[in-house]
Backbone bond lengths (Angstrom), bond angles and torsions (degrees), N, CA, C in turn:
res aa  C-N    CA-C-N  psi(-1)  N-CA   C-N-CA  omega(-1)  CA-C   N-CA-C  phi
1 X - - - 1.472 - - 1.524 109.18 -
2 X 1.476 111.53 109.01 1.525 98.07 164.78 1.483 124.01 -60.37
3 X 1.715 109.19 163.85 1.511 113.93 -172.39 1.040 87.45 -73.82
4 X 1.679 106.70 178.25 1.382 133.16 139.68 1.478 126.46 -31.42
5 X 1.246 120.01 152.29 1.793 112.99 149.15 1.106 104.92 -69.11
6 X 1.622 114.38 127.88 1.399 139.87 150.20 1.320 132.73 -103.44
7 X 0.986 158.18 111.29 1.181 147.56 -144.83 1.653 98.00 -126.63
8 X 1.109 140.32 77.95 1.394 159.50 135.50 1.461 104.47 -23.98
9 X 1.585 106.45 119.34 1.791 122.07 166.05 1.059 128.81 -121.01
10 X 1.221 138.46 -177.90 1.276 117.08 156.97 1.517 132.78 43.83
11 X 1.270 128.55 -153.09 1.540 125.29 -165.94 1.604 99.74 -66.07
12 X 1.136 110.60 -34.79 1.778 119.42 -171.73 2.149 93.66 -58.07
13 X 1.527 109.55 -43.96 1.967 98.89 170.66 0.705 127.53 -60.49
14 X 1.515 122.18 -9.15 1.760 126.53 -170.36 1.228 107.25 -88.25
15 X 1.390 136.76 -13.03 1.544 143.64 120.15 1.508 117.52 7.06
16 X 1.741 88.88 -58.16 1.804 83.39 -161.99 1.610 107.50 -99.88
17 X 1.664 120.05 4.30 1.379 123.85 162.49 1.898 98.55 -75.90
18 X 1.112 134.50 -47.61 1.440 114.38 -175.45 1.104 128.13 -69.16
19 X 1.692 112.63 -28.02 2.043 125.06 153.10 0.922 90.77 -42.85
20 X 1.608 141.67 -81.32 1.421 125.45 -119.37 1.873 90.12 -80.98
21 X 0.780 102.95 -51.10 1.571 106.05 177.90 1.296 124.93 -47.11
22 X 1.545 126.02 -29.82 1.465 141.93 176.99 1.553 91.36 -96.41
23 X 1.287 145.43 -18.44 1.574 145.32 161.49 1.331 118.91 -78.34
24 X 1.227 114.22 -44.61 1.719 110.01 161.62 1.269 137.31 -59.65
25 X 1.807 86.66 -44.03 1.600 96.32 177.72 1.952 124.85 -84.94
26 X 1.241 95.52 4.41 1.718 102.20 174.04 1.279 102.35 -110.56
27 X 1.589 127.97 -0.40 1.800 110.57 160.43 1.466 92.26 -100.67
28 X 1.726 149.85 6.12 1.312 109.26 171.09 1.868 112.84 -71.21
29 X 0.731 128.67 -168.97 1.384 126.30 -167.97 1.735 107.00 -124.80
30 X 1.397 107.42 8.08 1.466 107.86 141.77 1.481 124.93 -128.21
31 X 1.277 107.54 53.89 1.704 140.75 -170.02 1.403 93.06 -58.42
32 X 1.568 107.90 125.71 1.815 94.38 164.47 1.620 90.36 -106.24
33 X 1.214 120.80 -65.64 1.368 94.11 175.54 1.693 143.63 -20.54
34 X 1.750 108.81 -81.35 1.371 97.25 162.85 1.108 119.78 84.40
35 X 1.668 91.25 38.59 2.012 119.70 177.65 1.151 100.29 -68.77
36 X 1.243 151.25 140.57 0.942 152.85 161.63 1.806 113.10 -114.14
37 X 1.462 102.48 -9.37 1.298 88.32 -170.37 1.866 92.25 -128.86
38 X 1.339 106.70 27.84 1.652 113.04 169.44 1.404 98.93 -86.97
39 X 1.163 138.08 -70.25 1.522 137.95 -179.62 1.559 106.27 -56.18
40 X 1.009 128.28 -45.98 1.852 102.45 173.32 1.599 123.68 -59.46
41 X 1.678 97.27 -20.78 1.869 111.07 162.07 0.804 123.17 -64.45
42 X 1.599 130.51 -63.68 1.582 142.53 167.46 1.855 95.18 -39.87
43 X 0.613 112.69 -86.20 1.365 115.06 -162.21 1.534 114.49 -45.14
44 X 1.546 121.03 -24.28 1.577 113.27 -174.15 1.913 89.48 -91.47
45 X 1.194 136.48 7.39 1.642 123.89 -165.13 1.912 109.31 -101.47
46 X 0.980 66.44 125.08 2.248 75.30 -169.47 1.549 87.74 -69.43
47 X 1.223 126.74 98.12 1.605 116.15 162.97 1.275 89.24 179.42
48 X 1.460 104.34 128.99 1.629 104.71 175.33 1.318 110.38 -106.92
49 X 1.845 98.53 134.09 1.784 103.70 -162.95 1.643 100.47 -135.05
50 X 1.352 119.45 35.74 1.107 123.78 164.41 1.623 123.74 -65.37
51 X 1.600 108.64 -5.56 1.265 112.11 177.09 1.415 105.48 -97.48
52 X 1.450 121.86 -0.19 1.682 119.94 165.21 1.634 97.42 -74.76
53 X 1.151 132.39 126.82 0.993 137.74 166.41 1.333 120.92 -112.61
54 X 1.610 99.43 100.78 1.932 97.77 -175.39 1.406 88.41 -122.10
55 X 1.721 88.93 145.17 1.505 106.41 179.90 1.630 117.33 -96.57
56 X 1.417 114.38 -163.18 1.396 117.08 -160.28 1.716 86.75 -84.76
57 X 1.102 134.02 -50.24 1.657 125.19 -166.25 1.962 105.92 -68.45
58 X 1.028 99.51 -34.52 1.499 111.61 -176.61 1.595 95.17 -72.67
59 X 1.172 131.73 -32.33 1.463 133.51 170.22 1.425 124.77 -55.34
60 X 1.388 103.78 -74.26 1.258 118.13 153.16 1.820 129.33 -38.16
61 X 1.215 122.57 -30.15 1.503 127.33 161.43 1.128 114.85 -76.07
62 X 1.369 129.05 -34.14 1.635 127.07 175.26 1.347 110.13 -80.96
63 X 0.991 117.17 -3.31 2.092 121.00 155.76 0.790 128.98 -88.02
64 X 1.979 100.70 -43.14 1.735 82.01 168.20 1.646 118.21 -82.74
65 X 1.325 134.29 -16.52 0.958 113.00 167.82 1.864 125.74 -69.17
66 X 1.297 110.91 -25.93 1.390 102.22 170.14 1.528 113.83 -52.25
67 X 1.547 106.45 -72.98 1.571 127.43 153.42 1.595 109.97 -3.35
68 X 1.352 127.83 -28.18 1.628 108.21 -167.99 1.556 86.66 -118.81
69 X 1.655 142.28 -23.46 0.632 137.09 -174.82 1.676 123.52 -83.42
70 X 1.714 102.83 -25.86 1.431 110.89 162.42 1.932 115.33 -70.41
71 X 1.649 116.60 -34.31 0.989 98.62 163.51 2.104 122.80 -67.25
72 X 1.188 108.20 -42.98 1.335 103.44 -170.70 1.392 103.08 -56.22
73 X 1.145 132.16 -20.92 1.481 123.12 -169.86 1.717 102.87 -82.85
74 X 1.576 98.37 -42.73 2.167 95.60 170.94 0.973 99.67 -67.30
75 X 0.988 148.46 -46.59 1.434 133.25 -169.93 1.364 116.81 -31.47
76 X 1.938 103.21 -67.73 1.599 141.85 -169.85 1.938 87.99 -43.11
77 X 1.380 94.60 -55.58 1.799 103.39 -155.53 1.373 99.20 -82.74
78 X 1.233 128.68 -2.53 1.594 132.85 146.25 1.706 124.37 -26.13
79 X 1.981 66.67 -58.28 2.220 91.74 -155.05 2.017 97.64 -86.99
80 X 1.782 94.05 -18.60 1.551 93.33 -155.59 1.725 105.38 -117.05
81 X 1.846 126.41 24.01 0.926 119.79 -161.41 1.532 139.05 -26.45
82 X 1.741 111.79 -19.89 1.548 113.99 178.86 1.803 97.58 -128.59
83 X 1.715 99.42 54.24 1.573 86.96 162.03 1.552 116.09 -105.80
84 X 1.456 115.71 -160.44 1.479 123.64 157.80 1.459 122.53 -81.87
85 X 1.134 112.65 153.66 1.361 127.65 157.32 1.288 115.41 -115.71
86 X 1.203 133.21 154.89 1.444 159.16 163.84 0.989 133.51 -109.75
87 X 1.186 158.22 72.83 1.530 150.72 -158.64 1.951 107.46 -102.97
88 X 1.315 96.23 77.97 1.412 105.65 169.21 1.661 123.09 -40.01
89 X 0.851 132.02 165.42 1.642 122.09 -168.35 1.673 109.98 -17.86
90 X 1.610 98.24 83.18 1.212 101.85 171.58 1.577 141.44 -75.81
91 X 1.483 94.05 -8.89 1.475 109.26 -176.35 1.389 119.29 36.09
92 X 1.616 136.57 -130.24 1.218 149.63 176.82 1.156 125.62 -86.25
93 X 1.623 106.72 3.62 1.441 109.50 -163.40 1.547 112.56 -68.89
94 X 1.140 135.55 167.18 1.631 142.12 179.42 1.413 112.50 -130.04
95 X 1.618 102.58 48.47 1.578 111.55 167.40 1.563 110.88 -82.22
96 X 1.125 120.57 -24.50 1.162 117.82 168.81 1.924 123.21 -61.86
97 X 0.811 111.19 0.41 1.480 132.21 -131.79 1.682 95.61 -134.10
98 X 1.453 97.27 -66.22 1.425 106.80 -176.06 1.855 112.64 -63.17
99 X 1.017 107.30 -63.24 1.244 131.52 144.29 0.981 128.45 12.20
100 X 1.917 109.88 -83.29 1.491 132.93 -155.70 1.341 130.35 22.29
101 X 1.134 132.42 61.03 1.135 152.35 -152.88 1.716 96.31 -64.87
102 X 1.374 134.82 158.80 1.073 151.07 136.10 1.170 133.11 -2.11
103 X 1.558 141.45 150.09 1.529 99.44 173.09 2.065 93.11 -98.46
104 X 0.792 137.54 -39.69 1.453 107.29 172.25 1.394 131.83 -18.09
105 X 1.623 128.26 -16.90 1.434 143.17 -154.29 1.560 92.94 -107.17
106 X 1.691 106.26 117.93 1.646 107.89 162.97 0.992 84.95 -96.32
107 X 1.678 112.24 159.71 1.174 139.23 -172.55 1.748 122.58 -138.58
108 X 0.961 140.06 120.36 1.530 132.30 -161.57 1.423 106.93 -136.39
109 X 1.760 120.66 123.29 0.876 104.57 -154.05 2.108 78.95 -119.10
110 X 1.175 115.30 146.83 1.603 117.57 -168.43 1.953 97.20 -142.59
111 X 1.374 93.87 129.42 1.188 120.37 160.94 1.572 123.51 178.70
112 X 1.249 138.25 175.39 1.496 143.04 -173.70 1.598 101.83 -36.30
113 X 1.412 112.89 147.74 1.483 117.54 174.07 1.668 111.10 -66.72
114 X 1.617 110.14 -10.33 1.452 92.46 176.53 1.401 131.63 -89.09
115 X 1.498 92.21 -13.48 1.503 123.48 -175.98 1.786 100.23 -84.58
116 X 1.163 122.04 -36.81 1.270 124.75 -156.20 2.001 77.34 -80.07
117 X 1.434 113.22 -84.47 1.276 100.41 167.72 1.445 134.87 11.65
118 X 1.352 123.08 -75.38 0.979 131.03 -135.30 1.967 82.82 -97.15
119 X 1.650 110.78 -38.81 1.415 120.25 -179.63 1.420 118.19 -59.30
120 X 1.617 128.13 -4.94 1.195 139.34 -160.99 1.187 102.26 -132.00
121 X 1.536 120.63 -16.13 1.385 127.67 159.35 2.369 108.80 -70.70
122 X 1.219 104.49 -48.18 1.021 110.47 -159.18 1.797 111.51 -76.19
123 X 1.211 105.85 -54.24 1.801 131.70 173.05 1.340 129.53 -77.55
124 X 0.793 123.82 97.50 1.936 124.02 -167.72 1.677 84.31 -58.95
125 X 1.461 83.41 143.10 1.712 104.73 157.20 1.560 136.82 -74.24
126 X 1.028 93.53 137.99 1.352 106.16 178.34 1.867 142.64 -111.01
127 X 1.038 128.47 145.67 1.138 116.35 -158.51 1.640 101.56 -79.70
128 X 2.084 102.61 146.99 1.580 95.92 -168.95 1.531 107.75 67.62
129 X 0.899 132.31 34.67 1.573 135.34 163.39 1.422 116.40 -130.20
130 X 1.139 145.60 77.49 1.603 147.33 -169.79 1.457 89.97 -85.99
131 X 1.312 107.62 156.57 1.486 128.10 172.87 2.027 117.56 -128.21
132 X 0.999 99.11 107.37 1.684 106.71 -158.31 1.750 102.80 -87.26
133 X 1.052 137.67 100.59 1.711 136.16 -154.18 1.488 85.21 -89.72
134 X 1.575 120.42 123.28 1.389 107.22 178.09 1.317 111.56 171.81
135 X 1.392 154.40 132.77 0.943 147.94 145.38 1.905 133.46 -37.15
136 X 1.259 106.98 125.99 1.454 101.76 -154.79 1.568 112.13 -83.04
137 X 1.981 118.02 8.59 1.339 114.68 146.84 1.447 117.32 -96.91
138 X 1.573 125.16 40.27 1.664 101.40 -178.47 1.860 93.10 -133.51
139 X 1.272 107.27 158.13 1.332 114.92 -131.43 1.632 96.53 -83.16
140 X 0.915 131.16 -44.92 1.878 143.56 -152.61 1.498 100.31 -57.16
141 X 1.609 118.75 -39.07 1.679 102.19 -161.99 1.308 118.67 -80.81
142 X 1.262 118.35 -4.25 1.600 124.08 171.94 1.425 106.20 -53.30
143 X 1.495 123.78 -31.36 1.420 135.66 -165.20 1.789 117.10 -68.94
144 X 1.702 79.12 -28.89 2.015 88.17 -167.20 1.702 92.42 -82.90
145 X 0.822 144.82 10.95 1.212 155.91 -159.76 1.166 123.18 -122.47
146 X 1.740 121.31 102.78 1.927 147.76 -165.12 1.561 90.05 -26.78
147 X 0.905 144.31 114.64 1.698 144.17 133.77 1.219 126.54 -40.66
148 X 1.681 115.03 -24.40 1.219 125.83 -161.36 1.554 121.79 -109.02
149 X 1.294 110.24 7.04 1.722 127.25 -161.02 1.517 92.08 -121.78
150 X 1.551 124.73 157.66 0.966 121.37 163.03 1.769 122.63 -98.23
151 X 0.953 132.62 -165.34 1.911 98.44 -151.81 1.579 100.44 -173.64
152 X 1.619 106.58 132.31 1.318 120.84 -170.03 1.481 104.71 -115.30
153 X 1.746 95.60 114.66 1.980 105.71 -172.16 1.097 88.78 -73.22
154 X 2.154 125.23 171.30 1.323 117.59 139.72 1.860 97.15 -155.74
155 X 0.782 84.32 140.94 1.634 94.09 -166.24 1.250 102.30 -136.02
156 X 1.693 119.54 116.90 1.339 119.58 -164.18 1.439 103.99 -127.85
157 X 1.395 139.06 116.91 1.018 135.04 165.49 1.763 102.34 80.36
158 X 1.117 137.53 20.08 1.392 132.58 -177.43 1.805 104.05 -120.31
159 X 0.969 125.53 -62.18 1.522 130.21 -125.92 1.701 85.44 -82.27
160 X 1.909 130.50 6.70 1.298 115.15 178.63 1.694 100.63 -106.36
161 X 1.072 118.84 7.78 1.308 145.31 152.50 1.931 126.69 -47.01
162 X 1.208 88.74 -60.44 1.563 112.36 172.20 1.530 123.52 -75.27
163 X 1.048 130.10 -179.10 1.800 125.09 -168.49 1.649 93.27 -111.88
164 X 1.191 101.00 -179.77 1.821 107.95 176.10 1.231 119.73 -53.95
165 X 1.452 108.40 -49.40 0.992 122.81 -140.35 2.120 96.50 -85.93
166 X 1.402 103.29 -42.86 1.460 113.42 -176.53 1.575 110.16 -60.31
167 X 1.516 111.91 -23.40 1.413 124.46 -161.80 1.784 87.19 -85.99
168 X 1.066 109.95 -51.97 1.735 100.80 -172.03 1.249 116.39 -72.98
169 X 1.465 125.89 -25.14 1.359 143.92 151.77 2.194 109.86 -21.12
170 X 1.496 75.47 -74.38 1.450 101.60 176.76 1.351 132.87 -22.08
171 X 1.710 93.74 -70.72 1.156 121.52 160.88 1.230 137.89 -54.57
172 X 1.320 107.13 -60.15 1.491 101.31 163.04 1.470 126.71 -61.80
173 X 1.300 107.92 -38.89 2.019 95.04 170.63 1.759 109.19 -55.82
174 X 1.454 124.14 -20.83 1.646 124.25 159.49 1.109 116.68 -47.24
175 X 1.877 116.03 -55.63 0.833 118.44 179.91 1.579 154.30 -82.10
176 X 1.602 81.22 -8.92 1.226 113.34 159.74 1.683 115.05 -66.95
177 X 1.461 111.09 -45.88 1.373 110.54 -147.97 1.761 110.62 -84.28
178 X 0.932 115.43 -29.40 1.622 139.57 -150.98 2.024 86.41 -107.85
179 X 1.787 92.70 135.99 2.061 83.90 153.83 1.408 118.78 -63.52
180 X 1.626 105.26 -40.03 1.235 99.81 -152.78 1.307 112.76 -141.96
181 X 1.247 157.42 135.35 1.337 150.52 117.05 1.098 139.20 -157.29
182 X 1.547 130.53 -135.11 1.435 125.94 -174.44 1.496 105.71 -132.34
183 X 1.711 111.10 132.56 1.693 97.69 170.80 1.606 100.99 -116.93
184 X 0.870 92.73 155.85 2.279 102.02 -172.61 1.536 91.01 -141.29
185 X 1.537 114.91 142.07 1.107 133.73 -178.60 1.371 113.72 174.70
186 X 1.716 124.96 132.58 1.197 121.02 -167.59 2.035 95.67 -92.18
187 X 1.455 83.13 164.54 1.761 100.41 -176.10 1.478 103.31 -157.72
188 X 1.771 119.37 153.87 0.896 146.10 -175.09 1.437 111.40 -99.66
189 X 1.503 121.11 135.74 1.560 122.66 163.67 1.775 111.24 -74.75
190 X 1.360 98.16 176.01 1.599 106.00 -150.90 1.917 89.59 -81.89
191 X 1.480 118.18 -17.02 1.012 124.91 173.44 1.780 124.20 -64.50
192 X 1.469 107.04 -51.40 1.323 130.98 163.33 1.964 103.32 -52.04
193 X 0.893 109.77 -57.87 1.969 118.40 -156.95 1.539 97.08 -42.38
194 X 1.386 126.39 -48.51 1.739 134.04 -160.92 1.371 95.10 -63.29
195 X 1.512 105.52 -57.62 1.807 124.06 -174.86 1.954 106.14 -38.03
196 X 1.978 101.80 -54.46 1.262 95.17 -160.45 1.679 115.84 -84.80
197 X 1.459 96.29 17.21 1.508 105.98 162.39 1.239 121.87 -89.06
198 X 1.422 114.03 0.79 1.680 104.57 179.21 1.638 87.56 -136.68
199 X 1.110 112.76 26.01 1.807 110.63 137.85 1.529 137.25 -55.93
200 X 1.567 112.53 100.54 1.677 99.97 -164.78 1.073 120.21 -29.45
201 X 1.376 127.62 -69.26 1.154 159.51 -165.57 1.876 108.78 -51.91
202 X 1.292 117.91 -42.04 1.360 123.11 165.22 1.361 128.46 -64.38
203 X 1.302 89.70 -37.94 1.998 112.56 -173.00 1.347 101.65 -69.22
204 X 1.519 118.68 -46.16 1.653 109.50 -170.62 1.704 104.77 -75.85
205 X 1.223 120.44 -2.03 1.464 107.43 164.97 1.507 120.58 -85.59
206 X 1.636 109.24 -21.92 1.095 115.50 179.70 1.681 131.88 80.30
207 X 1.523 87.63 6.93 1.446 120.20 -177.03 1.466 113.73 -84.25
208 X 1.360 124.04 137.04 1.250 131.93 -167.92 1.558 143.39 -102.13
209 X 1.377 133.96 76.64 1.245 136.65 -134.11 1.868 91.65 -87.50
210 X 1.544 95.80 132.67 1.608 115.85 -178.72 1.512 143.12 -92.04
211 X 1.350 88.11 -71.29 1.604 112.59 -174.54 1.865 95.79 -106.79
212 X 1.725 81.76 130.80 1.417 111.43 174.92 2.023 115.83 -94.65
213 X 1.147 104.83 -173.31 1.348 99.83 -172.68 1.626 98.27 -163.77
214 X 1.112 126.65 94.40 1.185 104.66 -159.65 2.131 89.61 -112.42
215 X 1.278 117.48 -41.67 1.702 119.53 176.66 1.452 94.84 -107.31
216 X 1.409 141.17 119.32 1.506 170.28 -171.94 1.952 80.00 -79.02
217 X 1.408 129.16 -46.46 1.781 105.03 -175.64 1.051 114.72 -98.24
218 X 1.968 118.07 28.69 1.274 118.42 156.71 1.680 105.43 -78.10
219 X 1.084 125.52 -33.52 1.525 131.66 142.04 1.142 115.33 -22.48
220 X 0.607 136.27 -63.06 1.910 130.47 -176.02 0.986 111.99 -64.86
221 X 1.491 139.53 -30.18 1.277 156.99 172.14 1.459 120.36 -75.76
222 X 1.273 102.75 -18.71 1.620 110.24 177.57 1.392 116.52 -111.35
223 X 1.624 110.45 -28.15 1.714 108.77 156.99 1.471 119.74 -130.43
224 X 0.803 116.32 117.24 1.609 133.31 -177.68 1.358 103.44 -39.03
225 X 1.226 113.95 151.56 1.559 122.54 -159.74 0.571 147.48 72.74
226 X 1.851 114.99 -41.10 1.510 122.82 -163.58 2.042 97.40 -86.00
227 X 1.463 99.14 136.54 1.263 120.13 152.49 1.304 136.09 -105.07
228 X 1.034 121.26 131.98 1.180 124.07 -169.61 1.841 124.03 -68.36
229 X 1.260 129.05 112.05 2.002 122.48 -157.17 1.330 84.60 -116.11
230 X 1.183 157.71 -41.47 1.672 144.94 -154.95 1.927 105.33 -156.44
231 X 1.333 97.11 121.47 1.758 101.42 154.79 1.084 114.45 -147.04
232 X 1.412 115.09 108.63 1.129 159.78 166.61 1.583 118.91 -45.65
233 X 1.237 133.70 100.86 1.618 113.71 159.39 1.558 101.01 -139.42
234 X 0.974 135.64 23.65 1.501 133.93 -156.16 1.700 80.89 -123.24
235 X 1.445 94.72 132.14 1.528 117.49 165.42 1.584 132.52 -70.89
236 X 0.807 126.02 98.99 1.515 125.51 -177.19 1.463 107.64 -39.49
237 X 1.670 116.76 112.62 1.595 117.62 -177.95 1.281 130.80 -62.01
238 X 1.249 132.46 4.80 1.196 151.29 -176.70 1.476 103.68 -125.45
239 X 1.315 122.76 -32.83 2.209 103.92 164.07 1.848 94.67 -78.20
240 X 1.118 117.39 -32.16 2.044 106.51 -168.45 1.621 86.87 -63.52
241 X 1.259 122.13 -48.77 1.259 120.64 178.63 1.852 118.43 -20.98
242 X 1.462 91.67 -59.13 1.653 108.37 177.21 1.157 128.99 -81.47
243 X 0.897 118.99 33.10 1.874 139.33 -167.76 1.782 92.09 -139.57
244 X 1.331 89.17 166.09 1.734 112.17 -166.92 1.506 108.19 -81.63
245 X 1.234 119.68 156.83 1.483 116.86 -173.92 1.662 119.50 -61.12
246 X 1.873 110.25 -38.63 1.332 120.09 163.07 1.741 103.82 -30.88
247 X 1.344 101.47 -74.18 1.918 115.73 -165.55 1.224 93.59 -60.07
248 X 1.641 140.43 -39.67 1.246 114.05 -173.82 1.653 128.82 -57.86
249 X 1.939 98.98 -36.70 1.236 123.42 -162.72 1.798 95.63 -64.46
250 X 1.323 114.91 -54.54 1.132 120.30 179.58 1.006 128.76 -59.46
251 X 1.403 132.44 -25.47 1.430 144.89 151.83 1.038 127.19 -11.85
252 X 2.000 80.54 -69.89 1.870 112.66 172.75 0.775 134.17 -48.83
253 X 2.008 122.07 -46.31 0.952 166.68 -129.55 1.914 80.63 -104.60
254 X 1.240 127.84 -71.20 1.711 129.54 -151.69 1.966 95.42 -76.32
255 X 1.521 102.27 -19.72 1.792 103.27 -157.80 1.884 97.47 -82.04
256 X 1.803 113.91 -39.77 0.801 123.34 -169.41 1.400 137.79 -96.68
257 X 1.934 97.56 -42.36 1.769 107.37 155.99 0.907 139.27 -59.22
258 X 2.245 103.95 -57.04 0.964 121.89 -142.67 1.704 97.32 -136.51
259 X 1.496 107.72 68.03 1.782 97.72 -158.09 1.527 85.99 -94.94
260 X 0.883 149.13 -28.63 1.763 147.55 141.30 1.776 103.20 -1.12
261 X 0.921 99.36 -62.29 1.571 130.76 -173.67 1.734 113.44 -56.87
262 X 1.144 124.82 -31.16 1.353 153.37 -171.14 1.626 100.01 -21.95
263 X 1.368 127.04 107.81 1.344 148.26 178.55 1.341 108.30 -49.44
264 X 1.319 124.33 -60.34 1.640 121.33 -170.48 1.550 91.31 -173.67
265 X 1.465 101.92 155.28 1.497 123.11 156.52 1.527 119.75 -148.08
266 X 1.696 107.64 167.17 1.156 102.73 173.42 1.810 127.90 -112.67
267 X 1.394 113.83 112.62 1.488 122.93 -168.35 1.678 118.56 -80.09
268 X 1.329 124.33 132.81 1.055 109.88 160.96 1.502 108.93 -125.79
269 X 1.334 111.19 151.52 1.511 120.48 178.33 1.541 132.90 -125.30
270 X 1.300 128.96 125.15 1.441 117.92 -174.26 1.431 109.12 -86.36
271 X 1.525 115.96 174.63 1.188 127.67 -172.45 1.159 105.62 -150.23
């Protein structure tokens, strides 16, 4: 059954730049990801997004960052077999999926009611999977959410979206709410943010990237508790491998000249 018309804008389209990118990059045939159920998504969504234009290096980075974030979350559900999950602006993603978590594992997947919509149109449901219709600065849905479990955030591609101030907001009602856990989510330095405004692929959504991150234990300082366990900016030598010689050179170029300079990484933090 095809979906509905949806008409996706703004930060809510940037959705369908990480499908196409998690869909391209699980048919090359040295896929580390290995979505299998991103391209049966792209393809069932009535919205034509051929004017997002993501390239082969921009492909390859939105895998490996999913890719480290689907492991940190098995990991978490390793140590924590009957905790929560959270999937902060989850959009279309099929971490749930990829995943398959346990059945001890609730799972909550939160973003805009149009997105949630359209995500409940596309993905059969599953048991232990709630879907929270909602914007991830407004205050009430922290509430629908176990108090009593300890709980793995993951926020992929959203939280550089939001302003400072909403991002620490955020967090701390997490950290408030839950005894215990870990949030992981990649972020951009204040150097990178100008750059990812004249990203093709961003610009035609018209969507607006915010909050920078330039020291990961200015975090600790802005929400109580959280410690800082992993920051990430170093490229895995075998995905730079799979990127074009331009992206390789430049790689080099930010890891070795200009590491001041440092494009993005990915942080995780305990609580």
């Amino acid at each position: 059954m095809q979906p509905e018309q949806i008409r996706l804008t703004g930060a809510r389209e940037t959705l369908l730049i990480t499908l196409q990118a998690k869909a391209t990059e699980s048919g090359m045939p040295d896929s580390l990801l290995r979505d299998r159920f991103a391209a049966d998504a792209l393809h069932r969504i009535d919205q034509v997004s051929g004017h997002l234009t993501v390239g082969h290096d921009m492909t390859i980075g939105i895998a490996l960052r999913a890719y480290m974030l689907d492991r940190w979350t098995e990991a978490f559900l390793q140590r924590c077999p009957e905790a929560t999950v959270l999937h902060l602006g989850c959009g279309l993603d099929s971490r749930i999926f990829r995943i398959d978590p346990g059945p001890g594992v609730r799972w909550f997947e939160l973003d805009f009611p149009d997105v949630i919509s359209l995500r409940q149109q596309i993905y059969p449901a599953r048991a232990d999977c709630a879907m929270i219709a909602c914007s991830i600065v407004e205050h009430g849905w922290i509430a629908k959410l176990p108090a009593n479990r300890p709980a793995m955030i993951v926020a992929e591609g959203v939280l550089p979206y939001l302003k400072e101030y909403q991002v620490v907001q955020v967090l701390r009602r997490i950290v408030e709410h839950f005894p215990s856990g870990e949030i992981a989510f990649d972020a951009y330095s204040s150097f990178a943010i100008p750059l990812l405004r004249f990203n093709p692929a961003i610009r035609a959504t018209d969507a607006c990237v915010h909050w920078a991150l330039d020291d990961p234990a200015e975090m600790e300082r802005q929400v109580p508790g959280l410690k800082l366990m992993d920051d990430n900016s170093d490229w895995d030598t075998g995905q730079v491998a799979r990127m074009s010689p331009p992206a390789q050179i430049a790689l080099q170029l930010f890891r070795t000249i200009l590491p001041p300079c440092r494009m993005g990484r990915m942080v995780r933090y305990g609580f």
